[in-house]
N, C-alpha and C positions, 0 to 999 in steps of 0.2 A: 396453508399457513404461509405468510409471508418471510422472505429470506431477510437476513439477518449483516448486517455488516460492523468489518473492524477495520476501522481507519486509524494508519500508523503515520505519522507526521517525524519527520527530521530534519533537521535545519543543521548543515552542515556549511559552517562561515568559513572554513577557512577554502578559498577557490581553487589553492592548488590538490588539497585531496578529493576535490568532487570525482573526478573520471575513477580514482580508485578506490570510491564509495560506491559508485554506478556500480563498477563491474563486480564487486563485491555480492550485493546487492542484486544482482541480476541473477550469478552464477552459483553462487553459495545460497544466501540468505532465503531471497524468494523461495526458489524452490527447497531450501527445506521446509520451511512454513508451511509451502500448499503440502506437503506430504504429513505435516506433523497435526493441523489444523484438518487435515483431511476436506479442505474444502476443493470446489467441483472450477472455480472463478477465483481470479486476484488477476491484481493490473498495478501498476505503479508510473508516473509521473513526474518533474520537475515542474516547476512554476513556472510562469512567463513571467508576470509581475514580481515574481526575488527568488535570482538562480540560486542560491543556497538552498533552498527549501524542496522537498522531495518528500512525496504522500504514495502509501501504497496502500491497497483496500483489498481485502478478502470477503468473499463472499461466501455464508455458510446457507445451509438448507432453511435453517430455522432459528428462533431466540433459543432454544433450548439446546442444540450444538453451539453456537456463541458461547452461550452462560457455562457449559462445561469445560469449553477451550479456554476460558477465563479462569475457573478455577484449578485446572491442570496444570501436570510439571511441564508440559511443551513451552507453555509460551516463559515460563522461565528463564529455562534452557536457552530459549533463541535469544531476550533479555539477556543473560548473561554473557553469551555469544558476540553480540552486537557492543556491550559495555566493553569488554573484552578487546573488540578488535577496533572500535570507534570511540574510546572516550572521550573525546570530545565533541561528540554528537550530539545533541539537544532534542528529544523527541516530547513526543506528546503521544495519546493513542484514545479515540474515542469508541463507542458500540453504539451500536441500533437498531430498529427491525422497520420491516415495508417498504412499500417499493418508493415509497418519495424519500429516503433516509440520503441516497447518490442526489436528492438534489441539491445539497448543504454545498454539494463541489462547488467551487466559482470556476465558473466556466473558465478561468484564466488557466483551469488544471485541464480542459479539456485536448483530446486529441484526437486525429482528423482518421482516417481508414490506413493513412501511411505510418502513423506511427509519429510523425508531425502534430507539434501545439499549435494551436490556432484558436482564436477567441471566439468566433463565430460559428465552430462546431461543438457538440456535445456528444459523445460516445456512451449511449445508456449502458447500464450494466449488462444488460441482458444480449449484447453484441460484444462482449469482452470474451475472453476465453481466460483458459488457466496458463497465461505469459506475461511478461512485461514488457512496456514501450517504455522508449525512452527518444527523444530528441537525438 
């Protein structure tokens, strides 16, 4: 069965709290989600083409862990977490399943083996691990 992904988008306009979003985000947030999500992959990004905007994607086993993490109190909790600590964050959040679902990325979100964006590289999911990069 193919894996299953959730893509969380934030667009965070105002420039002077981006660095205290990142680390937010890196150190708190992600990793409660890979623990509460119980997924095995997540990675997270800034855009090249508009630094406000910040995607992070979790990769689960299956659609049917997806569709339960969806209907659970987890992702709630991290929602209310994130409203909480970010209200004026602007997110979006999609689901999907099989292996072309990471190619919806535009490559503008890719990043290179350092942890560096670059538009010319694409990091498939299946070379990601359970961390975040960030520029």
């Amino acid at each position: 069965m193919p894996s299953a992904f959730f893509v969380v988008r934030a667009t965070v306009t105002d420039a002077s709290k981006r660095a205290a979003f990142d680390t937010w985000y890196e150190t708190a947030h992600l990793p409660d989600a890979v623990t509460a999500f119980g997924v095995a992959k997540a990675w997270r990004f800034w855009s090249l083409d508009d630094p406000s905007l910040h995607q992070a994607m979790y990769q689960f086993d299956d659609e049917a862990k997806l569709a339960a993490m969806l209907r659970g109190d987890a992702l709630k909790k991290l929602v209310a977490d994130l409203n909480r600590d970010w209200p004026d964050v602007k997110r979006a959040r999609d689901a999907g399943a099989g292996a072309g679902v990471c190619e919806v990325v535009p490559v503008a979100f890719a990043t290179n083996l350092n942890g560096r964006f670059s538009r010319s590289s694409y990091r498939r999911p299946d070379t990601c691990s359970a961390s975040s990069t960030r520029a």
